[in-house]
C-alpha positions as CSV (number, residue, x, y, z in Angstrom):
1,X,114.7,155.9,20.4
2,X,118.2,156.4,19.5
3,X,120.8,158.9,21.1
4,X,123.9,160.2,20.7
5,X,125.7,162.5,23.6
6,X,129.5,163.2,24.0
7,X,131.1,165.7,26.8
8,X,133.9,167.6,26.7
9,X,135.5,168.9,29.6
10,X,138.0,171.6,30.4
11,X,138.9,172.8,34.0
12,X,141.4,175.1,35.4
13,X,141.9,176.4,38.8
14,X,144.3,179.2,40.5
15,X,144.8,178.9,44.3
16,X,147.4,181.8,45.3
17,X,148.7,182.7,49.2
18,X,149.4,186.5,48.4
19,X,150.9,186.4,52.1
20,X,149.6,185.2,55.5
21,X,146.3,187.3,55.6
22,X,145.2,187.4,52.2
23,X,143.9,184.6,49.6
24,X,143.4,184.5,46.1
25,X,141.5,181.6,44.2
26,X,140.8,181.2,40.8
27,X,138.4,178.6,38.8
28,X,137.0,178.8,35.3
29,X,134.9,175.5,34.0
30,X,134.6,174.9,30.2
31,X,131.8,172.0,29.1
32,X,131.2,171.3,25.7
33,X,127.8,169.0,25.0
34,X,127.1,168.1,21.7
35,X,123.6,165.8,21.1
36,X,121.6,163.9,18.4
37,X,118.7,162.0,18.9
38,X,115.3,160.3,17.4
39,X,112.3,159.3,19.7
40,X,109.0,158.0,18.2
41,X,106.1,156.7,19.7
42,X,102.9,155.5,18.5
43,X,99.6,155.9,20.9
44,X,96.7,154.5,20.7
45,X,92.8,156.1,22.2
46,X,89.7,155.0,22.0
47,X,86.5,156.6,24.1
48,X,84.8,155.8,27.5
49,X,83.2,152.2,26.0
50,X,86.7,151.3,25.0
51,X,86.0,151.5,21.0
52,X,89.4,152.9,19.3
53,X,88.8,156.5,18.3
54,X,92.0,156.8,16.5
55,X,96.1,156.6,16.9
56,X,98.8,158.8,16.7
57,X,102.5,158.7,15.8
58,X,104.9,161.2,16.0
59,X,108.9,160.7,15.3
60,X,111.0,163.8,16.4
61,X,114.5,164.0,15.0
62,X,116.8,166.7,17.4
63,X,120.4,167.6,17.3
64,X,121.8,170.3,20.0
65,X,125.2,172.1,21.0
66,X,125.5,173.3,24.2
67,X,128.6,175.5,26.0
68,X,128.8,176.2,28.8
69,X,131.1,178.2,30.6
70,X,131.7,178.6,34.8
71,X,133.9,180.8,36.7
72,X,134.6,182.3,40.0
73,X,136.8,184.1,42.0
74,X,137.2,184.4,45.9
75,X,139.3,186.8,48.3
76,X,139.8,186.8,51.8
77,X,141.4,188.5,54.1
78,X,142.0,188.1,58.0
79,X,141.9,190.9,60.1
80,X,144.9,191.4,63.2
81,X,141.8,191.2,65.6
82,X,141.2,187.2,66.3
83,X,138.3,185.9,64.9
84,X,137.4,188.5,62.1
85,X,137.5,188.3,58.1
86,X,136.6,189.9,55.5
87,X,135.6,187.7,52.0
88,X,134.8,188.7,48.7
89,X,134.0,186.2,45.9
90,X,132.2,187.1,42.1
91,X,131.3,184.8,39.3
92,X,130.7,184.7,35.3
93,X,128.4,182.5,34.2
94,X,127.2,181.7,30.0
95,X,125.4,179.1,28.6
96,X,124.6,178.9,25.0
97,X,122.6,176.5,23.1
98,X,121.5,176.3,19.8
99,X,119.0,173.4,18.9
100,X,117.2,172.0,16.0
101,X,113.8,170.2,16.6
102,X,111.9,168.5,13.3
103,X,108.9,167.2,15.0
104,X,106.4,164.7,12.3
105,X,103.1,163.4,13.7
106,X,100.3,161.4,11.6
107,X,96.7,160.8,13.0
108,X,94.7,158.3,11.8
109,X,90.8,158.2,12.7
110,X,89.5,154.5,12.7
111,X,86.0,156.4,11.5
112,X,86.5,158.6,9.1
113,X,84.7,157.8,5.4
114,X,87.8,158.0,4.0
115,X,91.1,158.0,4.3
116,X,91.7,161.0,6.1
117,X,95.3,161.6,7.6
118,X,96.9,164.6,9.3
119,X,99.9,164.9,9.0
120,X,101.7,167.5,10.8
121,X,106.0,168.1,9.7
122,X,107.7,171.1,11.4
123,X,110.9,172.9,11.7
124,X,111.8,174.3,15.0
125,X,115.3,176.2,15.9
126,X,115.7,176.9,19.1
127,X,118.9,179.6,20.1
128,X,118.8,179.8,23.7
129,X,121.3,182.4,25.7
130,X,122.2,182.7,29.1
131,X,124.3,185.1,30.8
132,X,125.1,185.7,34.8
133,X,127.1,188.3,37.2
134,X,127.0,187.4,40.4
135,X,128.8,188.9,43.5
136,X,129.3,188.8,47.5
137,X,130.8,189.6,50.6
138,X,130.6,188.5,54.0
139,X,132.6,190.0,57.3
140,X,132.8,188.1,60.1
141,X,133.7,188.9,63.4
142,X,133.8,187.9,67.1
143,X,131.4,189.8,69.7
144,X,132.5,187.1,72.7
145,X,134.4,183.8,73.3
146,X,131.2,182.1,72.3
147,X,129.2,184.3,70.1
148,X,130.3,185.2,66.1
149,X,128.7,187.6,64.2
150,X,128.8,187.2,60.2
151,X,126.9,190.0,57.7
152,X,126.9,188.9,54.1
153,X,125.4,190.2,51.1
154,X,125.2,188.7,47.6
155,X,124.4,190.4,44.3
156,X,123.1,188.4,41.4
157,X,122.0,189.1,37.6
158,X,120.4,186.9,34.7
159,X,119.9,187.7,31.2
160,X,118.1,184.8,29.4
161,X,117.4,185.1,25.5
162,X,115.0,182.5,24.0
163,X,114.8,182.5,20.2
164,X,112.5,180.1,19.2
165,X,111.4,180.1,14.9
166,X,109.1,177.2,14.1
167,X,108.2,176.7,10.2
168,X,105.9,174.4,8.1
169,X,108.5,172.1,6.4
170,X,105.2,170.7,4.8
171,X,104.2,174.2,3.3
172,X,107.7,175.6,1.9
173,X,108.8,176.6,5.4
174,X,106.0,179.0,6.6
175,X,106.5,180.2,9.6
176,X,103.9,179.2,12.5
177,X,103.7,182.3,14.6
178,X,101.6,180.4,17.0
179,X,104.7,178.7,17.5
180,X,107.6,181.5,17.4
181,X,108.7,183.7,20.0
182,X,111.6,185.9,20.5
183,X,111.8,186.3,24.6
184,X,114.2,188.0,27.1
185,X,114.4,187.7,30.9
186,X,116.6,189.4,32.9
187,X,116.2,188.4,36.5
188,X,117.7,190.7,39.4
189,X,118.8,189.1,42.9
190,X,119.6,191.4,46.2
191,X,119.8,189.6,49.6
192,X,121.2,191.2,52.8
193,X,121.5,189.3,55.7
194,X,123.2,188.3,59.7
195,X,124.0,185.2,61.4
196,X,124.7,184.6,64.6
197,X,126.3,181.6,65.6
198,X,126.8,180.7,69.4
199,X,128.7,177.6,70.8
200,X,128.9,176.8,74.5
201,X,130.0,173.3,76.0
202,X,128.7,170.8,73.3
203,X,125.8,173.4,72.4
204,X,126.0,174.8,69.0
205,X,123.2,177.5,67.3
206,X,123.3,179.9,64.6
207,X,120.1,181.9,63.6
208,X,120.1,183.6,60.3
209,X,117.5,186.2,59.4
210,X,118.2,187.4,55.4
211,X,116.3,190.5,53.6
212,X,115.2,189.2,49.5
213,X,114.2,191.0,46.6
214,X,113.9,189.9,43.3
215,X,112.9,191.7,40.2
216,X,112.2,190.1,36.9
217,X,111.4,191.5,33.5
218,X,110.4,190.2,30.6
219,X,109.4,191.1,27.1
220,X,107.9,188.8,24.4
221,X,107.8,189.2,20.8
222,X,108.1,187.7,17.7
223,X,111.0,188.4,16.2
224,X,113.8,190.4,17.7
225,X,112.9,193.0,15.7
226,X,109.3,192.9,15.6
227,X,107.1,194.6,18.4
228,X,105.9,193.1,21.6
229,X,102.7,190.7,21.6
230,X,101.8,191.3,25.6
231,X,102.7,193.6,27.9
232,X,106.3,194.1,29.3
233,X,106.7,192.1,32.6
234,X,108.0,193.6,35.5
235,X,107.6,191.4,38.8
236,X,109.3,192.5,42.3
237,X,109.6,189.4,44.8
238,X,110.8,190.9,48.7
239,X,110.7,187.7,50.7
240,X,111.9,187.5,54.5
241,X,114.3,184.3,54.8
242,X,115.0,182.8,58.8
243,X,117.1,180.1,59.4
244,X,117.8,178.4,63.0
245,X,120.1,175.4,63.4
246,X,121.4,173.9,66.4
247,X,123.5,170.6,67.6
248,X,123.8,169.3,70.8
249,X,126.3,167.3,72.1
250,X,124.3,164.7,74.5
251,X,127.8,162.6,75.5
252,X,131.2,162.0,74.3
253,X,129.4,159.4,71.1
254,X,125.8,160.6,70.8
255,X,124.7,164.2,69.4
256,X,121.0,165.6,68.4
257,X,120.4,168.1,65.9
258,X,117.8,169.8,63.9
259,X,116.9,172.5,62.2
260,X,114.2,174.9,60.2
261,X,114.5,177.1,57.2
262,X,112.2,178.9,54.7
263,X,112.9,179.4,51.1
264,X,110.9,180.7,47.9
265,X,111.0,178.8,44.5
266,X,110.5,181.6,41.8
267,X,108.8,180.4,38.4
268,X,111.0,179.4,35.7
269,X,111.3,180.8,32.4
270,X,109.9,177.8,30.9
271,X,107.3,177.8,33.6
272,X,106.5,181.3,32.7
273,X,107.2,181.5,29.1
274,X,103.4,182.1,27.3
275,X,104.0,180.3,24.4
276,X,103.0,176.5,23.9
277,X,105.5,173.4,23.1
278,X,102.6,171.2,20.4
279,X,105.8,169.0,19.3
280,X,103.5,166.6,20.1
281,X,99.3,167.5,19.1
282,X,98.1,165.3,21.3
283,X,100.1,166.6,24.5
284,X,100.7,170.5,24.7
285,X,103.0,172.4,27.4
286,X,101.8,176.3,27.8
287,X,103.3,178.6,30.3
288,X,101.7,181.3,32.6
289,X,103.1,184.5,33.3
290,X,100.7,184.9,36.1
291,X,102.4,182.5,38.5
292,X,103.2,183.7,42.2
293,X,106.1,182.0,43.8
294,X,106.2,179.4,46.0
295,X,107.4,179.5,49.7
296,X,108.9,176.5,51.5
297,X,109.0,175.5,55.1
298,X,111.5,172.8,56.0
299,X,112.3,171.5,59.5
300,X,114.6,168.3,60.5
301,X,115.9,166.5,63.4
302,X,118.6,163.4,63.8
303,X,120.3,161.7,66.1
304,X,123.7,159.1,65.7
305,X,125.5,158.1,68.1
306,X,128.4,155.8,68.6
307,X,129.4,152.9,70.8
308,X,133.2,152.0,70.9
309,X,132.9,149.2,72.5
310,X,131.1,147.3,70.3
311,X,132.1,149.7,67.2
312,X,128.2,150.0,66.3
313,X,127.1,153.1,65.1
314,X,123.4,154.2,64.3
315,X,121.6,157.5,62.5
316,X,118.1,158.5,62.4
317,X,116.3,161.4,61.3
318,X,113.0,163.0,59.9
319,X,112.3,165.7,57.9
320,X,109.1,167.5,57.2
321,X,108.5,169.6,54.4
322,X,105.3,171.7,52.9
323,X,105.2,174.5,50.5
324,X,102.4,177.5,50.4
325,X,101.2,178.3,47.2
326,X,102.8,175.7,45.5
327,X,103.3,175.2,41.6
328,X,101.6,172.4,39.8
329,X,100.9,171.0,36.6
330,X,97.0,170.9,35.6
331,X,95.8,169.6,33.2
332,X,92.9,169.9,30.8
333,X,91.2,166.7,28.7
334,X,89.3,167.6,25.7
335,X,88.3,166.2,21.9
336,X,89.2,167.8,19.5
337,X,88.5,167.2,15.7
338,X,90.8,166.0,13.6
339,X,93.3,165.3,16.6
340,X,91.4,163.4,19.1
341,X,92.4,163.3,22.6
342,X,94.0,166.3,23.5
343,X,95.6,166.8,27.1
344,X,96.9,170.8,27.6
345,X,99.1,171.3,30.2
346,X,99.5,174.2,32.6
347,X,101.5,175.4,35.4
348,X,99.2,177.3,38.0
349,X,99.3,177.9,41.9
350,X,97.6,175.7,44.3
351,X,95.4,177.3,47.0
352,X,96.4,174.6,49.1
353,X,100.1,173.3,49.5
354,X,101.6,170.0,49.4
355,X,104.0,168.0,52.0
356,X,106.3,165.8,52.1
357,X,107.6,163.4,55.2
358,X,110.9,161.5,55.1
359,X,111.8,159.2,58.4
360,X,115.5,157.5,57.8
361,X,118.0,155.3,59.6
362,X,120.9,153.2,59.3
363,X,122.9,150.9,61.8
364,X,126.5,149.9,61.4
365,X,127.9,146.8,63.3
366,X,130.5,144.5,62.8
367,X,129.5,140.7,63.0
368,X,133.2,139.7,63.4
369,X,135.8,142.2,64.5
370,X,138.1,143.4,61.6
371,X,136.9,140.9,59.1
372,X,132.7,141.1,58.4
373,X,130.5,144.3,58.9
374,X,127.5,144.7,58.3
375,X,125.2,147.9,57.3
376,X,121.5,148.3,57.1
377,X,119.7,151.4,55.7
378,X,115.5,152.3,55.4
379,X,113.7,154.9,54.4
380,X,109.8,155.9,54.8
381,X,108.2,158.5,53.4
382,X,104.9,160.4,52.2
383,X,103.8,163.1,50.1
384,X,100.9,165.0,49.1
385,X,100.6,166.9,45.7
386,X,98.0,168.6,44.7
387,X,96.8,169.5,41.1
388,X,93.6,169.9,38.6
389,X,92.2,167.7,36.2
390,X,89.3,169.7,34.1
391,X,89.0,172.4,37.1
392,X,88.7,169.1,39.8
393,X,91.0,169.4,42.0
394,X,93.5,166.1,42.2
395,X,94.6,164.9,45.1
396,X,97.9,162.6,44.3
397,X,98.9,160.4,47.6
398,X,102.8,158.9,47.5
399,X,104.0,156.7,50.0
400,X,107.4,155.3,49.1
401,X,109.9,152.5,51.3
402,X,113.5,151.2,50.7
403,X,115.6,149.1,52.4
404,X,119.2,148.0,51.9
405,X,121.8,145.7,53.9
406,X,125.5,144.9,53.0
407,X,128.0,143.0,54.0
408,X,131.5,143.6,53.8
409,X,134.2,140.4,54.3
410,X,138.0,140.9,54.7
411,X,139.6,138.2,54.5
412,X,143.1,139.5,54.1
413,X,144.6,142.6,52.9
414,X,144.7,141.5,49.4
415,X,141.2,140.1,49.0
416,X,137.9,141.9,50.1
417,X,134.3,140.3,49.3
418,X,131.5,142.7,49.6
419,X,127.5,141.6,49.1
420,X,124.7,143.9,49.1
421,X,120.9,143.5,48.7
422,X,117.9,146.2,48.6
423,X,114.3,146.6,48.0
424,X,112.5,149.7,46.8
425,X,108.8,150.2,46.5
426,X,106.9,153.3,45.1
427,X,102.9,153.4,45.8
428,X,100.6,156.6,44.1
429,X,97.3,156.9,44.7
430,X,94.9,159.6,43.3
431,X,91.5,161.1,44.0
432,X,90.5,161.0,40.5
433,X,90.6,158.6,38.2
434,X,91.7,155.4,40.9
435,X,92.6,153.2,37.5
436,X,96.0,155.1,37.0
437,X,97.2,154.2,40.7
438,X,100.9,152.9,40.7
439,X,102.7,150.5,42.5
440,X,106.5,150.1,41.6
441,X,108.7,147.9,43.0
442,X,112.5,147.7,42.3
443,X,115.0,145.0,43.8
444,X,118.6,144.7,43.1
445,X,121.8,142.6,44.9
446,X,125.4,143.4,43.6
447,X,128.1,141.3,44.8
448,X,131.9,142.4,44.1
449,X,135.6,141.2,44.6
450,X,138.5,143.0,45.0
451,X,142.0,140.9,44.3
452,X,145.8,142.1,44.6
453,X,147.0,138.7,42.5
454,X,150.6,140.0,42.3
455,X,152.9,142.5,43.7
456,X,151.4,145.7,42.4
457,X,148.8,143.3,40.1
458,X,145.2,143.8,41.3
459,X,141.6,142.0,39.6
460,X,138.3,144.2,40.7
461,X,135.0,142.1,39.5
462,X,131.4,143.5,39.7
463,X,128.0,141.7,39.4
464,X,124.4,142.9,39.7
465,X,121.3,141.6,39.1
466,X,118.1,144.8,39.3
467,X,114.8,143.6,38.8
468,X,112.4,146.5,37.9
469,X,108.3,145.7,38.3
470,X,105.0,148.0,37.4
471,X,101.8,145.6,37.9
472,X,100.0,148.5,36.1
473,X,101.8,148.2,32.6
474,X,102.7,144.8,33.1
475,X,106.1,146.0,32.9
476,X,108.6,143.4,33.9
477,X,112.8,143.7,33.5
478,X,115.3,141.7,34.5
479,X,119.0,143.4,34.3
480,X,122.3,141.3,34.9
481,X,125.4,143.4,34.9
482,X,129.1,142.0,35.1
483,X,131.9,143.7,34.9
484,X,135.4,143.5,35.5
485,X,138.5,145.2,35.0
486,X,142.8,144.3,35.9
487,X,145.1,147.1,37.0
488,X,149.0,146.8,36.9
489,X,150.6,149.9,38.6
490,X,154.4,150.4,37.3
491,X,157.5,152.0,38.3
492,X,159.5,152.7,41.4
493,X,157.2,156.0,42.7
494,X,153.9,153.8,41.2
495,X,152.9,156.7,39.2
496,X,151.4,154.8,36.3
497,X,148.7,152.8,35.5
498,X,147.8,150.2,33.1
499,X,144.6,148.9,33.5
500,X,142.1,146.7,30.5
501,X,138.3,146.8,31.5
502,X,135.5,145.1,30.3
503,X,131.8,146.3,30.9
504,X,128.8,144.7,30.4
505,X,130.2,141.1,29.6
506,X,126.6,139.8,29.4
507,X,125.3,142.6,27.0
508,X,122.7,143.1,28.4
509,X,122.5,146.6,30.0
510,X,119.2,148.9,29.5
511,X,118.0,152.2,30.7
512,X,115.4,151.6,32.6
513,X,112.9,154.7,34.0
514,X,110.0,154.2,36.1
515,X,108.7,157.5,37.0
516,X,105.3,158.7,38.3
517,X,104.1,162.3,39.2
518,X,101.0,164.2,40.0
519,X,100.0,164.1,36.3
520,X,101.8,161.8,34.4
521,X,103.1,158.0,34.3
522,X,106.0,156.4,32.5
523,X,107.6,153.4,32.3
524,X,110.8,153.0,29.5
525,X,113.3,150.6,28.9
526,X,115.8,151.9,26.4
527,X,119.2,150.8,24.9
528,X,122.3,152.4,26.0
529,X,125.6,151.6,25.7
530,X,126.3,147.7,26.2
531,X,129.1,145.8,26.2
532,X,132.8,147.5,25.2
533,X,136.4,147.0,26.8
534,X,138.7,149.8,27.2
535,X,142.6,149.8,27.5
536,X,143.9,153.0,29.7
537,X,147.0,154.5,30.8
538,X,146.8,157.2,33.8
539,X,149.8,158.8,35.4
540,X,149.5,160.3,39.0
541,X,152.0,163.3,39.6
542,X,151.6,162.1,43.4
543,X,152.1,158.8,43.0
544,X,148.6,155.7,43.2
545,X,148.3,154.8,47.2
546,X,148.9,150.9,47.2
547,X,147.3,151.1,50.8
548,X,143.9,152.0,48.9
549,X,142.8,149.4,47.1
């Protein structure tokens, strides 16, 4: 595969004191994205007594531009009455996209009597358009020395245009209505809602109970111009949101807390969207607007505390997550002729729901006061996903560890040392088909130096080493990164920087993706950008902190 992708960035912001109750801020965010690319792949199947049916190769050339524009505006004002406030805040949001997609596949069938090839060549453009309002206001007042009482409520509006023309480039540009669609979303968001939030000697609550409703309407067509294929879609979501949260204050270094809160994940377009991605035959996305959203129960509790004496701290917490009527991606296995293997997927509710447990802690010491400390992190969790495979439901199984320790050496002001190890493993095991279980490990040290050589003269160095393992693919990488980089700060107020860096000294940096889900498995290792060395200048209105090195 080969990529291209450049940013370009533009920020301004507007922070005004009208007078000593009222504030004014301003913020507007500009991103340019431009993108070329070219991905092939080349797959080969063959049937259940392993004899090759046939393989497939599809190259897909893409360029996009992407804008994207941010901004926001928030007022407050403070009432004469302690304790009570009054904020307004509103928000335009655009995004606009236009894409071109020229996907080319060729099937070859090892059986056939003669040479029979299909060759697929299309042309897809894909104009995308997004456009949001969005509004809110909160007042918040006191009702006692220890009890606040906020209302809020928050307006939001979507309008999402998907204008997507595929054409035959092999038959003088044809269109593939199959393959077209002209669709508009506009998606409308009320909440109204209270919160209480109570403090008392090292005890700290707040309950929040919010009212939801969201409507969204579609239509799908052809063409902009052309008449609707389905239906008009008109959905109303009213969803009933609590929140509790509290913290309490065990002694002077040690505090509990925890928490619960319900939310609803609302299909996406593309989740809803009814018309197919085929870029590639032997894979097709579809989307179904008859999904229900998803509702969300999440709870947590963690402790730290901290010992001045021996300046130890430690954290630990767990979280618990499961979601009703959750989305997933099923998934239907057929033959068909003159494509082979063909795998459909589908987004659909489950009539069961999925979890997720996450147990986490990390302990801070220092092995010699002022000069070595070390840190040590681990994480444990599990998940359940399910999904359907042919109308059999899929049980995937996750169960996933890390564990990371570092050591930091000061030896003096002007020279730090800093060593780190860590160890990450990634286990998924399914119902069906036991063959495509996973086991990923990843392991990685990095080691780094930090030098002032000179007055005002400082040498930074960087080295890494990431091993990344799937027994399943036999997929085995090896990743040494060095880099390093010298800095000379100038002037009296130290307001400029000169500073030559070089990355990637080995050349030897890769992308590397190991990712496994409910459905799918992928292991890539792809070029990106190697070695380079770059000459900067930066000036600091403010002047650079020599105390932070």
């Amino acid at each position: 595969s080969k990529d291209f992708r450049a940013n370009h960035y533009i920020e301004l912001c507007l922070d005004q004191t009208i007078d000593t109750a009222n504030t004014l801020i301003a913020k507007t965010y500009i991103h340019f994205l431009p993108s070329r690319g070219n991905n092939s792949t080349t797959s080969l199947y063959s049937d259940e007594n392993d004899i090759k049916n046939n393989t497939l190769t599809t190259i897909n050339d893409n360029k996009l531009n992407s804008w994207k524009i941010n901004s926001s505006v928030i007022f407050s004002h403070r009432f004469k009455k302690k304790g009570a406030s009054f904020t307004w805040n509103g928000g335009f949001n655009s995004v606009k996209s236009n894409g071109l997609d020229n996907p080319f596949s060729l099937n070859r069938f090892f059986e056939a009597q003669t040479f029979t090839d299909q060759v697929r060549e299309l042309n897809i453009n894909n104009n995308n358009t997004t456009t949001q309002f969005k509004s809110g206001m909160s007042l918040t007042e006191l009702l006692s020395k220890n009890l606040q009482l906020r209302a809020y409520y928050n307006f939001n509006t979507t309008k999402t245009i998907q204008d997507k023309l595929t054409q035959n480039a092999a038959l003088q540009n044809i269109r593939v209505d199959s393959l077209t669609a002209y669709y508009t979303n506009v998606a409308l968001l009320n909440c109204i809602g209270l919160n209480f939030y109570y403090a008392y000697k090292g005890f700290d609550a707040a309950i929040d109970v919010a009212v939801q409703q969201i409507q969204r309407k579609g239509n799908y067509s052809l063409r902009n111009n052309t008449l609707d294929i389905t239906d008009p879609m008109n959905k109303f979501y009213s969803n009933l949101l609590p929140k509790i949260w509290f913290s309490y204050k065990i002694s002077k270094m040690a505090s509990l807390e925890g928490s619960y809160n319900q939310n609803i994940n609302i299909p996406s377009m593309q989740q809803l969207m009814p018309i197919g991605n085929v870029n590639n035959p032997a894979f097709i996305i579809e989307g179904n607007p008859d999904l229900q959203p998803a509702r969300n129960h999440n709870y947590s509790l963690s402790f730290r505390s901290y010992s001045q004496a021996s300046m130890s701290s430690l954290y630990v917490s767990f979280n618990y997550s499961e979601t009703l009527n959750s989305i997933s991606y099923s998934q239907t296995i057929r033959m068909i002729d003159k494509v082979g293997m063909q795998t459909i997927t589908k987004p659909e509710n489950m009539k069961g729901f999925n979890n997720k447990t996450d147990f986490y802690a990390q302990y801070s010491l220092p092995l010699i006061k002022t000069k070595l400390t070390m840190n040590m992190n681990g994480r444990l969790g599990f998940g359940i996903i399910p999904t359907f495979i042919n109308d059999v439901e899929n049980v995937a199984k996750n169960t996933s560890t890390s564990f990371e320790t570092t050591f930091n050496l000061t030896l003096s002001q002007k020279l730090l040392f800093g060593l780190s190890g860590n160890i990450n493993s990634n286990d998924f095991r399914y119902s069906l088909q036991n063959d495509r279980n996973q086991k990923i490990r990843n392991y990685g040290s990095n080691s780094s130096v930090k030098w002032e050589i000179a007055t005002k003269t400082y040498f930074d160095c960087n080295y890494s080493y990431s091993v990344y393992k799937n027994a399943s693919f036999g997929f085995n990488r090896n990743i040494p990164l060095l880099n390093a980089s010298i800095r000379q700060i100038v002037g009296k107020a130290n307001r400029i920087e000169l500073r030559l860096s070089a990355f990637d000294i080995f050349d030897k940096n890769q992308n590397i993706s190991q990712l496994v889900t409910e459905n799918y498995i992928s292991s890539s290792a792809a070029n990106t950008l190697a070695r380079y060395f770059l000459l900067s200048f930066s000036y600091n209105i403010k002047g650079f902190d020599l105390k932070r090195y």
